[in-house]
FIZADREN-499240 format. One record per residue: residue in one letter; x, y, z of N, C-alpha, C in turn. Coordinates in pm, whole numbers, padded with zeros to 5 digits, always signed. Each point is the difference from the previous one (the first is absolute). Layout:
BEGIN
AXYZXYZXYZ...
This chain:
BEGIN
X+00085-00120+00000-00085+00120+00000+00089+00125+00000X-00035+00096-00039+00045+00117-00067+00043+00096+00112X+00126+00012+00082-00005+00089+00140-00052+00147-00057X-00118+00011+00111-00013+00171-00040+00061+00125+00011X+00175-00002-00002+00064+00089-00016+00032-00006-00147X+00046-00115-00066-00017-00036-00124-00128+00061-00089X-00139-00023+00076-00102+00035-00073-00027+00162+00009X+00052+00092+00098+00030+00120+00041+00059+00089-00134X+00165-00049-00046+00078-00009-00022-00084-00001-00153X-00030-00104-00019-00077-00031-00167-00120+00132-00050X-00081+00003+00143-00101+00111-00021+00050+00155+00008X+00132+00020+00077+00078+00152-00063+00007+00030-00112X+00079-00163-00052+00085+00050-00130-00102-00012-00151X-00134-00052+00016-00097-00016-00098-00072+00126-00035X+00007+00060-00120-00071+00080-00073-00159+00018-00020X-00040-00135-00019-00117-00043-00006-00029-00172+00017X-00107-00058+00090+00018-00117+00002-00166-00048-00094X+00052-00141-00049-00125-00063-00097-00080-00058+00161X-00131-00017-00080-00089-00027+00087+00022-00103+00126X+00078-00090-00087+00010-00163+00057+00111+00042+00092X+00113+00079-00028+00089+00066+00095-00065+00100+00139X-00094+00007-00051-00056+00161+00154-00062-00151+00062X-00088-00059-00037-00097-00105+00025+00076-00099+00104X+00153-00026-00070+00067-00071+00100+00068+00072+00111X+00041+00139-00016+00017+00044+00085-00064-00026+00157X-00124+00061-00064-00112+00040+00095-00013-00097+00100X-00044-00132-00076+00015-00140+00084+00103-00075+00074X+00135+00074-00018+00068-00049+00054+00067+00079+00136X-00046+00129-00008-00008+00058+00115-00126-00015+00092X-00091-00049-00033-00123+00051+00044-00009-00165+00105X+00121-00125-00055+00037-00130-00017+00097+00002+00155X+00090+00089-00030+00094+00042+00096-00063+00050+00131X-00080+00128-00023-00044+00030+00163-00083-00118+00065X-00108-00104-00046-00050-00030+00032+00073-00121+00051X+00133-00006-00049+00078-00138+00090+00090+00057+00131X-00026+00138+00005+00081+00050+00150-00117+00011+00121X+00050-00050+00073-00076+00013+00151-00035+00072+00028X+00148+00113+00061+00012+00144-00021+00030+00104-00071X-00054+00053-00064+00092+00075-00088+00068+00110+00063X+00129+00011-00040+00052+00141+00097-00023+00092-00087X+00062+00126+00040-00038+00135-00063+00075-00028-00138X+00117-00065+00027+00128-00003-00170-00111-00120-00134X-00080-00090+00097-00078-00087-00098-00091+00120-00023X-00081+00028+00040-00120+00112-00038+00069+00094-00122X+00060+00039+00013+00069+00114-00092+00046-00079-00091X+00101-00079-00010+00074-00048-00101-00103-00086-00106X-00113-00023+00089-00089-00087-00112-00102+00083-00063X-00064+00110+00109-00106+00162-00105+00106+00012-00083X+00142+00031+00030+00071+00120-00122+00003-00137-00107X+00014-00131+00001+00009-00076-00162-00153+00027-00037X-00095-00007+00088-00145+00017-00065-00046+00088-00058X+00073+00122+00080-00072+00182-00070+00092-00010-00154X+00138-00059-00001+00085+00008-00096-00061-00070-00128X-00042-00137+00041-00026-00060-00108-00143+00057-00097X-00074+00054+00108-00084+00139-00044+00015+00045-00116X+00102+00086+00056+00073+00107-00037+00057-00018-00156X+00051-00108-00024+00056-00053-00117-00079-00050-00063X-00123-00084+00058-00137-00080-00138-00038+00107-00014X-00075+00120+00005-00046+00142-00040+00069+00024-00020X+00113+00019+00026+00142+00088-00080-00088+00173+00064X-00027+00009+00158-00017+00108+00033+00106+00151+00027X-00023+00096+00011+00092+00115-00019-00030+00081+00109X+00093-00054+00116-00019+00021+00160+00125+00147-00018X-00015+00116-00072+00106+00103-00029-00139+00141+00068X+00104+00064-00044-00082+00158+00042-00024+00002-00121X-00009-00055-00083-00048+00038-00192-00168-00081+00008X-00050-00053+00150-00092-00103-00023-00120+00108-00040X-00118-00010-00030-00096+00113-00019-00081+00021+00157X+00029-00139+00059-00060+00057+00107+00075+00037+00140X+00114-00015-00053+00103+00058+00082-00041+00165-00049X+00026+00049-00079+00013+00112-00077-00121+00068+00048X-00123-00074+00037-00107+00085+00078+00031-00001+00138X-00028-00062+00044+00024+00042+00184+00095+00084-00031X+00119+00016-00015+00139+00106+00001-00074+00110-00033X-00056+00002-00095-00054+00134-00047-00078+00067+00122X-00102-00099+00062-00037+00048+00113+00062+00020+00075X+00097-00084+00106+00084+00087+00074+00018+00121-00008X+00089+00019-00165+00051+00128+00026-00120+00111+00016X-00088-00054-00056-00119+00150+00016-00037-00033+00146X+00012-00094+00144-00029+00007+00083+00113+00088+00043X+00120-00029+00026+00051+00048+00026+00045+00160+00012X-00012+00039-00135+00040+00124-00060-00117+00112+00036X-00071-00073+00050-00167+00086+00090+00085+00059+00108X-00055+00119-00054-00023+00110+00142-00108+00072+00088X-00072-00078+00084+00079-00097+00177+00036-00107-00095X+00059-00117+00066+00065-00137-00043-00159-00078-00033X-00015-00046-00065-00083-00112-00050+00008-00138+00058X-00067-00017+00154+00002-00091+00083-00104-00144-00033X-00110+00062-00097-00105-00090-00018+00053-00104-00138X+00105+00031+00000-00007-00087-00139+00062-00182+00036X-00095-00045-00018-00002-00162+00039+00143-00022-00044X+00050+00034-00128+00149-00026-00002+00105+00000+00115X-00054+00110+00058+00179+00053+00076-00044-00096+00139X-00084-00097-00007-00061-00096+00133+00047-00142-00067X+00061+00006-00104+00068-00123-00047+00059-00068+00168X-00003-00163-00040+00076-00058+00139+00016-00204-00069X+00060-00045+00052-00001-00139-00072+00000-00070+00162X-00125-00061-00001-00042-00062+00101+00024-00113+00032X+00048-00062+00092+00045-00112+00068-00076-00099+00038X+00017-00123+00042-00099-00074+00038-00030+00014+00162X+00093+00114+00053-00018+00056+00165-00068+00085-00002X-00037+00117-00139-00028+00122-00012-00176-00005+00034X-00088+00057+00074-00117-00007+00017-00057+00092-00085X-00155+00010-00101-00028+00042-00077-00064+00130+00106X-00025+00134-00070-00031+00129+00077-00136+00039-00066X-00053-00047-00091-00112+00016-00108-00082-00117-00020X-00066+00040-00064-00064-00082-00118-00096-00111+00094X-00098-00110-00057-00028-00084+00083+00016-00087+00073X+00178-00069+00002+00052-00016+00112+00064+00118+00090X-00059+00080+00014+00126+00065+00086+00035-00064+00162X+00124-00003+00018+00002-00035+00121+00044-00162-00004X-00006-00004-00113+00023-00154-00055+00192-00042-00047X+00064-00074+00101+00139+00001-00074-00027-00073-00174X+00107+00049-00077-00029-00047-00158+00008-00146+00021X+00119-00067+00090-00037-00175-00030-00147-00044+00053X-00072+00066+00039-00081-00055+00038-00126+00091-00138X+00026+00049-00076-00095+00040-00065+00032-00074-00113X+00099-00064+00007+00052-00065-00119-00053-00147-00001X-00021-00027+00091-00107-00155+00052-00137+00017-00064X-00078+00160+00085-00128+00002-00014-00044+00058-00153X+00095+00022-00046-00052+00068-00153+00128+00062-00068X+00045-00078-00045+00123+00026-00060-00014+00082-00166X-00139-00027-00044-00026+00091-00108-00037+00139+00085X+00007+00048+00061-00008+00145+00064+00133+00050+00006X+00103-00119+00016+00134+00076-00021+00026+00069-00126X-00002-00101-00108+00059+00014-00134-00117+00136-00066X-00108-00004+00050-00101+00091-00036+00098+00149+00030X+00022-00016+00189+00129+00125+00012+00070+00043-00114X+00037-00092-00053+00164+00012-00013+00012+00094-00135X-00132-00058-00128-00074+00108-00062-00104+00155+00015X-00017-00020+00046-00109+00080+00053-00019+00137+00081X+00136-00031+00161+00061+00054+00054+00154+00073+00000X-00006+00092-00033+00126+00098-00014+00092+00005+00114X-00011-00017+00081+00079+00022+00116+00031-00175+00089X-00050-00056-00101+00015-00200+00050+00071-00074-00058X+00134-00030+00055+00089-00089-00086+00045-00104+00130X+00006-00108-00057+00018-00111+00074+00137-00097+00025X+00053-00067+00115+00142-00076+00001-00004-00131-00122X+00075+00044-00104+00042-00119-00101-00037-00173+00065X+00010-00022+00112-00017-00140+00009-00105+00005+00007X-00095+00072+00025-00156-00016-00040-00029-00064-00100X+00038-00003-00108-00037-00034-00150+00023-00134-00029X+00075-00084+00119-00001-00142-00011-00129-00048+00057X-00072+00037+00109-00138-00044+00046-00089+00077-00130X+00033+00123-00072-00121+00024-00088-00007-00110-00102X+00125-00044-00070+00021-00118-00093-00073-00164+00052X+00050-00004+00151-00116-00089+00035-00113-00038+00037X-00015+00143+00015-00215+00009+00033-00058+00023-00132X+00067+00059-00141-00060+00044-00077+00036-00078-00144X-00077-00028-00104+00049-00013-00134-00003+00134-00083X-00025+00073+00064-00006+00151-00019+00143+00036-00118X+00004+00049-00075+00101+00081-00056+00043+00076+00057X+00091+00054+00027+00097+00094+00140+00027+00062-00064X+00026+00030-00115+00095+00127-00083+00003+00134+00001X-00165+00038+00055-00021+00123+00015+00023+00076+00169X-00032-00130+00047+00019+00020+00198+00182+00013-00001X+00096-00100-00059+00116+00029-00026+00068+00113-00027X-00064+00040-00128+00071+00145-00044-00095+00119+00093X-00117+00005+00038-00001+00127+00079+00108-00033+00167X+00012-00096+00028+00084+00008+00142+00102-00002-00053X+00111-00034-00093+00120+00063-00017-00014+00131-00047X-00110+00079-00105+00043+00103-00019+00011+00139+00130X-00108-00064+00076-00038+00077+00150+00158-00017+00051X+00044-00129+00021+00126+00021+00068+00120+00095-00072X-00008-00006-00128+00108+00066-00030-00039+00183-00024X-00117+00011+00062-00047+00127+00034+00019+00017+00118X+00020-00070+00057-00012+00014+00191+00173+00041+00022X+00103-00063-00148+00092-00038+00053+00076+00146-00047X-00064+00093-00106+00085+00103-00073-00079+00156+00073X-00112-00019+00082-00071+00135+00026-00053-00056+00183X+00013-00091+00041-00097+00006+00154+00139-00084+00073X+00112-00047-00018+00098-00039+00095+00045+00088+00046X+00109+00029+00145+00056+00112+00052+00126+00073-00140X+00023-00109-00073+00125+00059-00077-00048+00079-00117X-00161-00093-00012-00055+00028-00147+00026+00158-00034X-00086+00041-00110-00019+00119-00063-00095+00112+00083X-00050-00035+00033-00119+00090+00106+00112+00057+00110X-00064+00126-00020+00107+00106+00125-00067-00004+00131X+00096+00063+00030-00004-00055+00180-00102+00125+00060X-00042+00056-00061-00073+00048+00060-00155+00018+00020X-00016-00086-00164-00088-00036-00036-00090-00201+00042X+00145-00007+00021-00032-00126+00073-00012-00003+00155X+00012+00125+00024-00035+00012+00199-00142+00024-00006X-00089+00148-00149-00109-00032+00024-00057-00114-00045X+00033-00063-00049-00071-00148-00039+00006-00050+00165X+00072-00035+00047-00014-00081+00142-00004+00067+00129X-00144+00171-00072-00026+00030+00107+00128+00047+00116X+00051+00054-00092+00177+00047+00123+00085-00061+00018X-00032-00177+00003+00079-00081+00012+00153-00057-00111X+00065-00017+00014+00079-00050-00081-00007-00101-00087X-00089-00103+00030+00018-00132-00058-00182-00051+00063X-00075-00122-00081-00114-00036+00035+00055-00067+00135X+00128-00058+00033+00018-00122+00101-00020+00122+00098X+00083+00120+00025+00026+00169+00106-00141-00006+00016X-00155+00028-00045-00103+00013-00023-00108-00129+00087X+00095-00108-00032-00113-00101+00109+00032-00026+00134X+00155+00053-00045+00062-00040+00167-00037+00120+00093X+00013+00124-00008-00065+00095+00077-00166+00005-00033X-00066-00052-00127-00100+00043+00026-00132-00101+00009X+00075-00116+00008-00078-00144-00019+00045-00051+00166X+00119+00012-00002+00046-00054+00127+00039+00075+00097X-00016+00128+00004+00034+00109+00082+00096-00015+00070X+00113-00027-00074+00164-00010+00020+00002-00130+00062X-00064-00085+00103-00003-00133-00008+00140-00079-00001X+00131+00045+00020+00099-00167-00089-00059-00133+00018X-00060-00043+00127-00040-00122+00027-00106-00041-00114X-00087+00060-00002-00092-00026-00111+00018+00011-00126X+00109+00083-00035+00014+00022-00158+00102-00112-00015X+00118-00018+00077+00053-00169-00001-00066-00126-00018X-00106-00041+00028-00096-00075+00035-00079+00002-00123X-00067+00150-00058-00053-00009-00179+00087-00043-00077X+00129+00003+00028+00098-00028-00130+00082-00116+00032X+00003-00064+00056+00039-00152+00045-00040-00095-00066
């Protein structure tokens, strides 16, 4: 059997894969998690990134800032941004890629952690993932969407990478967004994490140790 650093390795260097190639992919990761007990965090990752990849290559998708729908949200930003007061309402600049610890703050689970919304209705995720501007999700997700769903993923795929690589050039501390403009985004704060810990946990260490554990 084919080690999946090998199959990693094959799905970088491929341009485009034929059907029977994504097809085997798919199954042979999907083959792999289901023979680990545990999966650690390095199995979770190493087996989404051959899955989003092999994606990535049967569409022959264009995960660039040239994407068209990359090219919209950006556009918005900058007109959120470039608003004078700052443009706080724009679901964009609330971008976040949610964890399976992360508890939902909206919608009809709220209050609901995502692994557990991912049990009760896992088409409410992927519904997010289109739908919602400010909802991007942790890559190993997409191995339980592949196994709850015969669903085509291609479109849930490319909006959560293109969100990430928006999250990654305009809403990180290094990104493009100025610093001053990113204090009013978080409400004064520096960062969304500055924002829950004084204002979720009211400085708290014991408790904010304890959320992130």
């Amino acid at each position: 059997m084919e080690p999946l650093d090998s199959l990693n390795y094959r799905m970088l260097a491929a341009n485009q894969l034929a059907k029977s190639e994504y097809v085997e992919a798919i199954n042979f990761c999907l083959k792999n998690f289901k023979a680990l007990e545990i999966p650690t965090d390095r199995d979770m990752y190493q087996i989404s990134s051959i899955l989003v990849k092999a994606v990535i290559n049967y569409y022959n998708l264009n995960i660039t800032e040239s994407n068209e729908i990359y090219i919209a949200f950006e556009n918005r930003i900058l007109k959120a941004i470039s608003t004078i007061p700052f443009n706080n309402t724009e679901n964009l600049l609330k971008l976040k890629m949610y964890t399976s610890q992360d508890y939902l703050e909206w919608g009809k689970y709220q209050g609901k952690k995502i692994s557990e919304v991912l049990l009760l209705d896992f088409e409410y995720l992927l519904w997010c993932l289109i739908n919602l501007d400010h909802f991007s999700i942790d890559p190993p997700f997409f191995i339980y969407f592949f196994l709850l769903t015969k669903k085509d993923l291609k479109k849930e795929i490319e909006f959560n990478l293109i969100k990430q690589l928006l999250y990654s050039n305009y809403l990180e501390e290094d990104s493009e967004l100025e610093t001053d403009d990113r204090s009013n985004y978080y409400y004064g704060y520096n960062s969304s994490d500055e924002f829950n810990f004084y204002e979720g946990y009211e400085g708290n260490n014991d408790a904010w140790d304890e959320r992130n554990s």
